[in-house]
N, C-alpha and C positions, 0 to 999 in steps of 0.2 A: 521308532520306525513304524511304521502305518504302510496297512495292506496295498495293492491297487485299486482291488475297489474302495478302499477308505477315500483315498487321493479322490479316484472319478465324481465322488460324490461331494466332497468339499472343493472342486475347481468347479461341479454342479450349481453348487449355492454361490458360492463368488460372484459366478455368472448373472446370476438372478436375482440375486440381493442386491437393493435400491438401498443405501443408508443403513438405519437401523430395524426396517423394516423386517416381520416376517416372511419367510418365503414360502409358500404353502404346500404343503405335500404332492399334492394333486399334479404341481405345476413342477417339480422336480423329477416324477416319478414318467412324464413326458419328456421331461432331458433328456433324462435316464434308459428310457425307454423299458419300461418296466412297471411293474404293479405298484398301487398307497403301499398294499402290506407290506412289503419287501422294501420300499422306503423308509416305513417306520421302525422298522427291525434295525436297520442303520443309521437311524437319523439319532436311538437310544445308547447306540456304540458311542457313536459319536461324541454325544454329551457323558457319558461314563469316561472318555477319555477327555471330555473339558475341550474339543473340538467346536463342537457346537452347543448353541442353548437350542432345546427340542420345545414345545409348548402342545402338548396334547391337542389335538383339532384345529388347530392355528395353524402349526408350521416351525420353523428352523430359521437360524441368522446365525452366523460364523460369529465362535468367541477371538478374543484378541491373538489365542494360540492358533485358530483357527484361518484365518487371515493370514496369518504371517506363512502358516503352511500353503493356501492356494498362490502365494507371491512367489513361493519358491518352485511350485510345479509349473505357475506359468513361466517364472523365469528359464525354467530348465528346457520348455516346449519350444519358446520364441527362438533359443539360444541355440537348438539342437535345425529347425526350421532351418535356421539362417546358414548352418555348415551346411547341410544337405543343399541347398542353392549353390553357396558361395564356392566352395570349395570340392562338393563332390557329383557338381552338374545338372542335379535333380530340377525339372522343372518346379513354380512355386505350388503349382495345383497338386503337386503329388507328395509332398512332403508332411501333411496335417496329419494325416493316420500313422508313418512311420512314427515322428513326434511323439503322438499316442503314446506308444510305445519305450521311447527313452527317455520320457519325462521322470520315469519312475525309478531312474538309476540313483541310487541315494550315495553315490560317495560327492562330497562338495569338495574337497580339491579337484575331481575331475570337473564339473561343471567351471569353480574356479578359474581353471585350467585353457578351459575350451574361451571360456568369454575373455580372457589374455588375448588367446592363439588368434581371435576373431575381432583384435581393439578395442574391445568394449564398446559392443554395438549399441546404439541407442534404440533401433526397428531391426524387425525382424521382416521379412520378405514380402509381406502385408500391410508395412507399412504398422503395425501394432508394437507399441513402446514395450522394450526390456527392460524389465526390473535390475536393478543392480542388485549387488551382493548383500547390500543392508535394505534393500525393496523397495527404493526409489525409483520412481521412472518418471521420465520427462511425459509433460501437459502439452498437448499442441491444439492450437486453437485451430480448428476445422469444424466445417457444417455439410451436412448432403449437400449432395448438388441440385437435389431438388429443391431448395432455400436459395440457389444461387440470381445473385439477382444478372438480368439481361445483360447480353453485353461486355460482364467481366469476367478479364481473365483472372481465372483459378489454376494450382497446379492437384493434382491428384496424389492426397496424400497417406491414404488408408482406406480400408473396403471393410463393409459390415457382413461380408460374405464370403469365406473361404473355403464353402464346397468346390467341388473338384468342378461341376457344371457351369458353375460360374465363374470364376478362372480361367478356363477355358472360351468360355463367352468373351473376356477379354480379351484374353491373344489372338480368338481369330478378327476380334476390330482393331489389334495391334494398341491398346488401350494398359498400360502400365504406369509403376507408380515412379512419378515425376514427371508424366503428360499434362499435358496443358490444354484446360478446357475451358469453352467457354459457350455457355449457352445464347441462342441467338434466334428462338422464339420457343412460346413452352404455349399448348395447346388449351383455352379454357376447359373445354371437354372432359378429356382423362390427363391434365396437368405431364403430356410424354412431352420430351423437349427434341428441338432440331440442337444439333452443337458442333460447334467443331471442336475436332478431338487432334492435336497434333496437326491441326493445316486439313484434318479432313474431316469431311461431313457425314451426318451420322443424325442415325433417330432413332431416340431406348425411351422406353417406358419411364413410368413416374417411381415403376417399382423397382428398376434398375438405377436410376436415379437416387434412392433413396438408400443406395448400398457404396455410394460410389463419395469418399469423406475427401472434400480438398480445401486450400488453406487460398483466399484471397490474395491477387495479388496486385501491386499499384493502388 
């Protein structure tokens, strides 16, 4: 069993770690929102418990035990997300911090339990794949939609941003996942695009654009 802060700091590197690459203190300890020293203090736990490999001045990359723990905290977040939607009415923008919070329940027949109760979801409310039991999760081929080329329709399959401001940024252009976009002119200037979102028209930045994952379609 591993602490909360254990957990926050390896779904921290998960996050950040590209392959086999280091993750560099500096850039975890801004996840984290906290100091190098107090990262490095944990980053030593970590690898004493075979969670992580630490490399003095370099940085951190999750071991195999390592991995397999942040699949299971994200499994338990996406899983706990999606009740809070599905069945106890919570909008999608308010549900990431409760989440926060039950990810850290450690009995697995209740998680178990809960991904029965909910079909064995593939996304969670965002649009972000859940891990099954043994930490598979399905691949879905999507690009921004700032890559979208003119003209074609896409549907809206996932968002690279699940603050609460922007979630909300959606609902008030009625913009959810399974809307159908399509851009139909993108500005040389600051690359913001015109689009229709659902039959209606609409113009976001390049930087909203770049948050907004849909899957081609025709």
């Amino acid at each position: 069993m591993h602490s909360v802060s254990e957990e926050n700091y390896i779904k921290a590197i998960y996050h950040l770690q590209k392959g086999k690459e280091l993750v560099a203190t500096n850039d975890i300890a801004a996840r984290m929102d906290t100091k190098a020293s107090s990262v490095t203090d944990m980053l030593k736990k970590l690898a004493d418990k075979n969670l992580a490999q630490y490399v003095p001045y370099k940085g951190s990359r999750l071991t195999e035990d390592g991995f397999k723990c942040a699949i299971q905290i994200i499994r338990k977040h996406r899983l706990w997300e999606l009740f809070l939607v599905e069945k106890l009415n919570f909008n999608w923008d308010e549900v990431h911090e409760i989440a926060e919070q039950l990810e850290h329940i450690q009995s697995q027949k209740l998680i178990n339990q809960l991904d029965a109760y909910l079909g064995f979801p593939k996304h969670d409310p965002h649009g972000d794949p859940i891990p099954d039991s043994n930490g598979v999760m399905e691949h879905l081929e999507q690009i921004p939609l700032s890559q979208l080329a003119l003209n074609k329709n896409s549907r809206l399959t996932g968002i690279r941003d699940s603050s609460t401001e922007f979630l909300q940024y959606l609902d008030k252009h009625h913009i959810k996942l399974g809307s159908v976009l399509k851009v139909v002119d993108r500005e040389v200037f600051d690359l913001s695009c015109s689009l229709m979102a659902d039959d209606k028209e609409l113009h976001i930045s390049k930087q909203i654009a770049d948050k907004l994952l849909v899957k081609t379609e025709g």
